[in-house]
PDB file of N, CA, C and O in Angstrom:
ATOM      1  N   UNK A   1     -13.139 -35.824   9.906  1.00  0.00           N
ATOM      2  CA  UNK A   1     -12.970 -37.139   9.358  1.00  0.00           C
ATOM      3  C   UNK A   1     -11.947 -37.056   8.225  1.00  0.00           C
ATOM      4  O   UNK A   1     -12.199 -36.147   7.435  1.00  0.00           O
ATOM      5  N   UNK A   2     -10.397 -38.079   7.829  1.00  0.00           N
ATOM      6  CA  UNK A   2     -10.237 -38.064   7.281  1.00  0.00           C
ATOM      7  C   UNK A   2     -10.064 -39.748   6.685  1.00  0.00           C
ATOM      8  O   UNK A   2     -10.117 -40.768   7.372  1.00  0.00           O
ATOM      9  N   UNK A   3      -9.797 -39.620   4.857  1.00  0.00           N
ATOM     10  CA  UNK A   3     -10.114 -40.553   4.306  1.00  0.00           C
ATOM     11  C   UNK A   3      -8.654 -40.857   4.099  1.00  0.00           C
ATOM     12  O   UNK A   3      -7.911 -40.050   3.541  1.00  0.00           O
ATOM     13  N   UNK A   4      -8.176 -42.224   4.627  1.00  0.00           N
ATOM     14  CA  UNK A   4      -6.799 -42.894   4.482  1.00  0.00           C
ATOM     15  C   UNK A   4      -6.781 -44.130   3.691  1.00  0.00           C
ATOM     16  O   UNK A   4      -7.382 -45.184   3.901  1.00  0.00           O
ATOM     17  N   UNK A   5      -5.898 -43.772   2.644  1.00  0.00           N
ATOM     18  CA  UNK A   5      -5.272 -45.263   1.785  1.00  0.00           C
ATOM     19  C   UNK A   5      -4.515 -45.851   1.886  1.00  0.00           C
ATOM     20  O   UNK A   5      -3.467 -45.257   2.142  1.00  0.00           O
ATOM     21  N   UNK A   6      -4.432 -47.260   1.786  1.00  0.00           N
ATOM     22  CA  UNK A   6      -2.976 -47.399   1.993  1.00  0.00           C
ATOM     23  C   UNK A   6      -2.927 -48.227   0.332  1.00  0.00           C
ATOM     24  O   UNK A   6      -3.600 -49.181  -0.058  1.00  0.00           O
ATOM     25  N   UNK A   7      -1.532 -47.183  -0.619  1.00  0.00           N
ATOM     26  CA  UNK A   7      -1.684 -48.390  -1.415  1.00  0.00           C
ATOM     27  C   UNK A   7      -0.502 -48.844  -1.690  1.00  0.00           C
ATOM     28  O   UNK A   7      -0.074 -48.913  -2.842  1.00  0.00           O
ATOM     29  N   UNK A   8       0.139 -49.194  -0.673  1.00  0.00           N
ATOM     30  CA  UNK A   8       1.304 -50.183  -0.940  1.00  0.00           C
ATOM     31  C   UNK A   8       0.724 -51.268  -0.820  1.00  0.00           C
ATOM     32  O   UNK A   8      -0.495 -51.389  -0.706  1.00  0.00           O
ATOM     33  N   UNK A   9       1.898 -52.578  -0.837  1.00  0.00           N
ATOM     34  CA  UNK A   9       1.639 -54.208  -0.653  1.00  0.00           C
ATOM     35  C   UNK A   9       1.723 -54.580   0.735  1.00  0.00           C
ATOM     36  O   UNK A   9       1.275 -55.634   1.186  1.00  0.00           O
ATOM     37  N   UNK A  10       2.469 -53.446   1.581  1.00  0.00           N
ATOM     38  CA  UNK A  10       2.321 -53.950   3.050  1.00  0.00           C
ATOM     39  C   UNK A  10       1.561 -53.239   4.576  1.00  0.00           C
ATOM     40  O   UNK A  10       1.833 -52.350   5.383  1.00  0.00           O
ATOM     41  N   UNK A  11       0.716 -54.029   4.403  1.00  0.00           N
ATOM     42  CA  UNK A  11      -0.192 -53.999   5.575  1.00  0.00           C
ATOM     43  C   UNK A  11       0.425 -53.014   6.819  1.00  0.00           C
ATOM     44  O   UNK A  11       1.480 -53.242   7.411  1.00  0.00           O
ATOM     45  N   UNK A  12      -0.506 -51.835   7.079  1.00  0.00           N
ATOM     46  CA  UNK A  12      -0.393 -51.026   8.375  1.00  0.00           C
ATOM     47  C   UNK A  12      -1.221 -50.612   9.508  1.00  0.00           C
ATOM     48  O   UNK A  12      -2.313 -50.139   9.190  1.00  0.00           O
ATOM     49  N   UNK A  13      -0.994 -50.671  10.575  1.00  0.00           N
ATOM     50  CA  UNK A  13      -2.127 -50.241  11.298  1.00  0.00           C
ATOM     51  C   UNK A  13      -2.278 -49.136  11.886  1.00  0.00           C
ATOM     52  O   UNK A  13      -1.252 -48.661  12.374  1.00  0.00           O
ATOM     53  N   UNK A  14      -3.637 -48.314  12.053  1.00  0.00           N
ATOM     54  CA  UNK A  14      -3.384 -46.773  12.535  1.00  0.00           C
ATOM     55  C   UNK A  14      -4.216 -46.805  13.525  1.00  0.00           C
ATOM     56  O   UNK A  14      -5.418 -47.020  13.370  1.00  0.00           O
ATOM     57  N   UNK A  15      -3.570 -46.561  14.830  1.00  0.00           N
ATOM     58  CA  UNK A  15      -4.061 -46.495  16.293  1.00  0.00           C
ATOM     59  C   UNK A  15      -4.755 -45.540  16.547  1.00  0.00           C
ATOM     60  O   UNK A  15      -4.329 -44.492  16.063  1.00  0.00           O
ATOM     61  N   UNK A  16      -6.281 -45.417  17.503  1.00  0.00           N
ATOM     62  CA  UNK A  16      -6.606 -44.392  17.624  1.00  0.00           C
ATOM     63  C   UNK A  16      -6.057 -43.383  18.833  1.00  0.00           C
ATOM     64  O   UNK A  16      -5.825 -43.647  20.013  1.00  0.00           O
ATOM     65  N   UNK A  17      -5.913 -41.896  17.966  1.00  0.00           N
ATOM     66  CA  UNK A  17      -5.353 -41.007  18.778  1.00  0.00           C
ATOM     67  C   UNK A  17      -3.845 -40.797  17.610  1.00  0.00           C
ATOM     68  O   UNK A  17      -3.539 -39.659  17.256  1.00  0.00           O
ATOM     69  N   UNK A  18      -3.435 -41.413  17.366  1.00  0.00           N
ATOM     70  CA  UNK A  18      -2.132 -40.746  16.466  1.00  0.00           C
ATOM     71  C   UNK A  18      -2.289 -40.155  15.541  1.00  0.00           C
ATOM     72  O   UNK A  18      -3.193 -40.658  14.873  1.00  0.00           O
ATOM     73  N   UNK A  19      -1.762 -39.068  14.985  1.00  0.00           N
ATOM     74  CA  UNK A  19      -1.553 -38.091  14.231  1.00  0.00           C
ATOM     75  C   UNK A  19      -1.391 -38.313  12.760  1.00  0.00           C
ATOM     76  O   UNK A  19      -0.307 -38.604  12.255  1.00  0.00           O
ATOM     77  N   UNK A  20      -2.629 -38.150  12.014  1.00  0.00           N
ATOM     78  CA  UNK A  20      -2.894 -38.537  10.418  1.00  0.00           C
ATOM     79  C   UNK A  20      -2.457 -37.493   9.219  1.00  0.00           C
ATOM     80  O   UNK A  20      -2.054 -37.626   8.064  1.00  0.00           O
ATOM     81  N   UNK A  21      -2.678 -36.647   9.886  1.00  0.00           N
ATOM     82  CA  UNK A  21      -3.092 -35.238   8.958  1.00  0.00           C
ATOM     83  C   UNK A  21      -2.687 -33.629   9.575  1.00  0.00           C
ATOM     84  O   UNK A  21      -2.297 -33.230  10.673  1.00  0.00           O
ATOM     85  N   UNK A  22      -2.987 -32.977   8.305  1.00  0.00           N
ATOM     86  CA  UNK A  22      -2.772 -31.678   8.716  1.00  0.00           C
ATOM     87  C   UNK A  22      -3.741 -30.837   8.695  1.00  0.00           C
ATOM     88  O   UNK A  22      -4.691 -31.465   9.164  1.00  0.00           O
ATOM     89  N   UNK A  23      -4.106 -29.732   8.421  1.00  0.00           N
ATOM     90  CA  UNK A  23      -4.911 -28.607   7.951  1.00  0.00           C
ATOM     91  C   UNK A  23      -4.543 -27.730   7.666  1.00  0.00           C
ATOM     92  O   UNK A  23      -4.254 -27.376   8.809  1.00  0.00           O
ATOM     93  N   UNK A  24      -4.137 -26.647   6.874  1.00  0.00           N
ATOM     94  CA  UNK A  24      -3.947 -25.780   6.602  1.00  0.00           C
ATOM     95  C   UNK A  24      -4.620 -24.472   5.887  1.00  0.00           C
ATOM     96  O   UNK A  24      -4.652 -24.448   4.656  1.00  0.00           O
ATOM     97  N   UNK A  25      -5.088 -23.525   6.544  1.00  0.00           N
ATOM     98  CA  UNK A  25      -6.019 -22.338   6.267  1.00  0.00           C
ATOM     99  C   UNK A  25      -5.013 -21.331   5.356  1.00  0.00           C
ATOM    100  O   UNK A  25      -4.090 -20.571   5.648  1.00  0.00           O
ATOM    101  N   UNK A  26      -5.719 -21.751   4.020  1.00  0.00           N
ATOM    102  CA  UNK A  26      -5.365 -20.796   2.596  1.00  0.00           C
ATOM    103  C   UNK A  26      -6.319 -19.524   2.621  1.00  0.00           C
ATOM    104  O   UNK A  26      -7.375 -20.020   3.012  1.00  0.00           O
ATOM    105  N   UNK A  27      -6.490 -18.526   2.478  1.00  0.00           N
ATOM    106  CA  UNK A  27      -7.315 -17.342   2.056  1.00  0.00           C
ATOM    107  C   UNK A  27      -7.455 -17.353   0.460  1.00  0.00           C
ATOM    108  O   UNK A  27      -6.570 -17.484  -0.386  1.00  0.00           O
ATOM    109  N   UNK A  28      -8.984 -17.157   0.289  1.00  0.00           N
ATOM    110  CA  UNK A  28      -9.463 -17.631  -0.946  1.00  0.00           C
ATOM    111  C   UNK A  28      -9.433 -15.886  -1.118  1.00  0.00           C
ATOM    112  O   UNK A  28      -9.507 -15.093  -0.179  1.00  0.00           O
ATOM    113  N   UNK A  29      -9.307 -15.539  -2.563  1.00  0.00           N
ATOM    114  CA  UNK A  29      -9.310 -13.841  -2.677  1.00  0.00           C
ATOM    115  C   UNK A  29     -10.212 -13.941  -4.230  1.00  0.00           C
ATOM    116  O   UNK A  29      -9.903 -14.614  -5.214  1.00  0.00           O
ATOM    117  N   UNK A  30     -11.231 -13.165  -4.078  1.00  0.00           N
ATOM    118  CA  UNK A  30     -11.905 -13.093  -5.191  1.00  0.00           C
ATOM    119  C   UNK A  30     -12.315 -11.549  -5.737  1.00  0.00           C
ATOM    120  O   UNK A  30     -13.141 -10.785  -5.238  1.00  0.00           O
ATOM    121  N   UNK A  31     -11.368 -11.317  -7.063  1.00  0.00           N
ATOM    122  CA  UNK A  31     -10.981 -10.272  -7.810  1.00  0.00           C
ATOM    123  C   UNK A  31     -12.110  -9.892  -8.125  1.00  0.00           C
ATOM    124  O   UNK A  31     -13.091 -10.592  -8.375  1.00  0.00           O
ATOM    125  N   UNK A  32     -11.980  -8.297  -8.127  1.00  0.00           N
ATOM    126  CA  UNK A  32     -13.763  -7.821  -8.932  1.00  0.00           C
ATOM    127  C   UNK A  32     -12.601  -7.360 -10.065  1.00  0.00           C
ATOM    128  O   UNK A  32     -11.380  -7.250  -9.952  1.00  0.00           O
ATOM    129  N   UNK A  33     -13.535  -7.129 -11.239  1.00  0.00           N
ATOM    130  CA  UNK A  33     -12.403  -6.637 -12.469  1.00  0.00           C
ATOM    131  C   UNK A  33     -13.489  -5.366 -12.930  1.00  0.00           C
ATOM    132  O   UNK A  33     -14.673  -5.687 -12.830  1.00  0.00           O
ATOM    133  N   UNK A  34     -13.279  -4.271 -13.315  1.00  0.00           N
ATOM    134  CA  UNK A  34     -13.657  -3.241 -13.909  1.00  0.00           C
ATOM    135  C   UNK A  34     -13.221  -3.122 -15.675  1.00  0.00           C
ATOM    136  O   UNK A  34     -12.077  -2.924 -16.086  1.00  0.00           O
ATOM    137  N   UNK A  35     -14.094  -3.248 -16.284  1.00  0.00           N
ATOM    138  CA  UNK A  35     -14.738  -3.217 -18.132  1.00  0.00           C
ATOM    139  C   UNK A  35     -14.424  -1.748 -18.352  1.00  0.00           C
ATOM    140  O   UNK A  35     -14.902  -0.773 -17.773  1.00  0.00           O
ATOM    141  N   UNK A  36     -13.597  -1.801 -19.226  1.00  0.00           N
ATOM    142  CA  UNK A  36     -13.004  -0.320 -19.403  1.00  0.00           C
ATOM    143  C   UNK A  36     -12.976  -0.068 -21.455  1.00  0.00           C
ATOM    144  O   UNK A  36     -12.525  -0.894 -22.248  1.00  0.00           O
ATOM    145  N   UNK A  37     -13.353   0.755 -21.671  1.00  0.00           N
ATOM    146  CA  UNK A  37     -13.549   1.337 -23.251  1.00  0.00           C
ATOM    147  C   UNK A  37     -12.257   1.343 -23.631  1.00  0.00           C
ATOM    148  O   UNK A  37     -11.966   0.676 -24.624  1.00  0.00           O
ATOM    149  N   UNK A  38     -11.029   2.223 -22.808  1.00  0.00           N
ATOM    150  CA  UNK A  38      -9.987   2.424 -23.497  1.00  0.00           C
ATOM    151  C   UNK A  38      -9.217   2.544 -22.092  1.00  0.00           C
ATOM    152  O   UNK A  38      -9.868   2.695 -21.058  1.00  0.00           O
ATOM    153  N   UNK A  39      -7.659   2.464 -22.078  1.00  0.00           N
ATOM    154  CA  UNK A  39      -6.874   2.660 -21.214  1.00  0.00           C
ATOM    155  C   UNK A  39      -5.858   3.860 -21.021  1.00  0.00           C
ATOM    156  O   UNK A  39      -4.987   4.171 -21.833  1.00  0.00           O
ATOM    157  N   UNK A  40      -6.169   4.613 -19.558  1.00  0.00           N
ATOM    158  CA  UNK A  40      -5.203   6.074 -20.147  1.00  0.00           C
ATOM    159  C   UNK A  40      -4.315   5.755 -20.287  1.00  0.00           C
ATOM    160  O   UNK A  40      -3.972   4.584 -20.124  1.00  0.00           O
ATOM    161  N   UNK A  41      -3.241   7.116 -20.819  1.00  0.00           N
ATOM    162  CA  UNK A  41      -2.302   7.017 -21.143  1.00  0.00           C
ATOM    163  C   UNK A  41      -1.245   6.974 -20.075  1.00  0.00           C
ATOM    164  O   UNK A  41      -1.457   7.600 -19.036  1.00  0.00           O
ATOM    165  N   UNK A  42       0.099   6.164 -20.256  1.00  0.00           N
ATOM    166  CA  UNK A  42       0.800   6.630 -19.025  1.00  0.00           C
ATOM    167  C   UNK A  42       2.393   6.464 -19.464  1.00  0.00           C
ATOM    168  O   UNK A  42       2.664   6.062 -20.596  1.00  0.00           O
ATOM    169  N   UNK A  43       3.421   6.791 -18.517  1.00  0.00           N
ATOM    170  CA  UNK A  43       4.525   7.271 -18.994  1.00  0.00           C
ATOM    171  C   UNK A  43       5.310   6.260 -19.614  1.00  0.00           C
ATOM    172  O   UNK A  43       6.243   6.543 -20.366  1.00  0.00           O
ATOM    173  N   UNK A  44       4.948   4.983 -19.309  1.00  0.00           N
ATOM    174  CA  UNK A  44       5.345   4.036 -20.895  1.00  0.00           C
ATOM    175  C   UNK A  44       5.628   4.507 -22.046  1.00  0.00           C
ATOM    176  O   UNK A  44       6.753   4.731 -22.494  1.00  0.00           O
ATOM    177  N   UNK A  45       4.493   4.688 -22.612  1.00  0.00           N
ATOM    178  CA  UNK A  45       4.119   5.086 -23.887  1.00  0.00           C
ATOM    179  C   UNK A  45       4.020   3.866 -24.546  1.00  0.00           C
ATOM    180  O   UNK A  45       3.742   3.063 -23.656  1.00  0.00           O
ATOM    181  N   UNK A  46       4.083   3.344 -25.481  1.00  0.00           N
ATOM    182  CA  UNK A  46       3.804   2.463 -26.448  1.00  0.00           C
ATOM    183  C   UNK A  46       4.501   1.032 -26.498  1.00  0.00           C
ATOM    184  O   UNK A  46       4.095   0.101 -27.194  1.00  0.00           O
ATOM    185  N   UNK A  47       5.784   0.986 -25.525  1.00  0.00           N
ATOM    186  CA  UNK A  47       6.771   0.102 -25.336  1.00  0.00           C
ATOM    187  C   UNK A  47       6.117  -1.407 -24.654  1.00  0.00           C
ATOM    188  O   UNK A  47       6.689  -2.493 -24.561  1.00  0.00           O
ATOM    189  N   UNK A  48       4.830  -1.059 -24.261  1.00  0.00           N
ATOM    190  CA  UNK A  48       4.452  -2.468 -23.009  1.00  0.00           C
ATOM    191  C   UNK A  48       4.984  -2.980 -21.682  1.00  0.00           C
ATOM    192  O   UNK A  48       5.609  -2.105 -21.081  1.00  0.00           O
ATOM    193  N   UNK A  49       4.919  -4.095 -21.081  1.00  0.00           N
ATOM    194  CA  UNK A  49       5.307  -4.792 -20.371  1.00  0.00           C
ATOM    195  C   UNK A  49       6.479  -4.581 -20.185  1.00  0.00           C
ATOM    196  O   UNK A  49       7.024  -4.992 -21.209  1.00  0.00           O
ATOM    197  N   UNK A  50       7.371  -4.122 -19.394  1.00  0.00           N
ATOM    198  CA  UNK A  50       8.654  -4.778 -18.797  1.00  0.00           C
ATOM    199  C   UNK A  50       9.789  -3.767 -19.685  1.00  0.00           C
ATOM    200  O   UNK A  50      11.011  -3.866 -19.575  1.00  0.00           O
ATOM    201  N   UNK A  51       9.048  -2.759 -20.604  1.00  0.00           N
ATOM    202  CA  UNK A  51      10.071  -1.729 -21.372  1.00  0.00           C
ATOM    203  C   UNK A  51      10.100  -0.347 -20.798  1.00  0.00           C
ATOM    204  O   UNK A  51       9.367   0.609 -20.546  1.00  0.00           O
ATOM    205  N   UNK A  52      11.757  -0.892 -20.700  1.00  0.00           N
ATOM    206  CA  UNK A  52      12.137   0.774 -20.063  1.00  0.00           C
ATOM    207  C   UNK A  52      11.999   2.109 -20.870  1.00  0.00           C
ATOM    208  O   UNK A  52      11.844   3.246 -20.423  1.00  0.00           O
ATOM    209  N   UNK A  53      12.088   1.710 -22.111  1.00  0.00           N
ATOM    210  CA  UNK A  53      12.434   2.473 -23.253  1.00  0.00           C
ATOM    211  C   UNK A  53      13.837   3.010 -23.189  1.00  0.00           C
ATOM    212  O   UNK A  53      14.102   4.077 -23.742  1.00  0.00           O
ATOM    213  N   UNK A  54      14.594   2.438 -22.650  1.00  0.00           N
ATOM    214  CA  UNK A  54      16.570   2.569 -22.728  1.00  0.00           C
ATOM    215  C   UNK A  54      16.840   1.565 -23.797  1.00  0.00           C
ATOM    216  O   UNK A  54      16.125   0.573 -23.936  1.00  0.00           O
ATOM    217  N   UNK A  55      18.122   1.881 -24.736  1.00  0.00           N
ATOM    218  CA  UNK A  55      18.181   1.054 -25.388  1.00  0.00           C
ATOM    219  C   UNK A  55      19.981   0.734 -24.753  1.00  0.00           C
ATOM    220  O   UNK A  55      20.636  -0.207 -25.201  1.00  0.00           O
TER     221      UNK A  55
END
């Protein structure tokens, strides 16, 4: 079943059997996250996000 508006000012009619709608199948993904004390170390080092450490 779908629910159709019409909200313009001019009057339409929808025949049965013609083509209203779509559907489209999204994949829902639900993250587990792991609680961590501290984070190892890694070849970053101290720079963060998006640093090469090149200057």
């Amino acid at each position: 079943m779908v629910s159709v508006w019409n909200r313009s000012q001019q009057s339409f009619s929808i025949e049965p059997g013609e083509r209203i709608a779509q559907m489209v199948f999204v994949p829902v993904v639900q993250a587990e996250f792991n609680l961590v004390e501290d984070f190892d170390a890694t070849d970053r080092g101290e720079g963060g996000f998006g640093h090469s450490g090149r200057q």
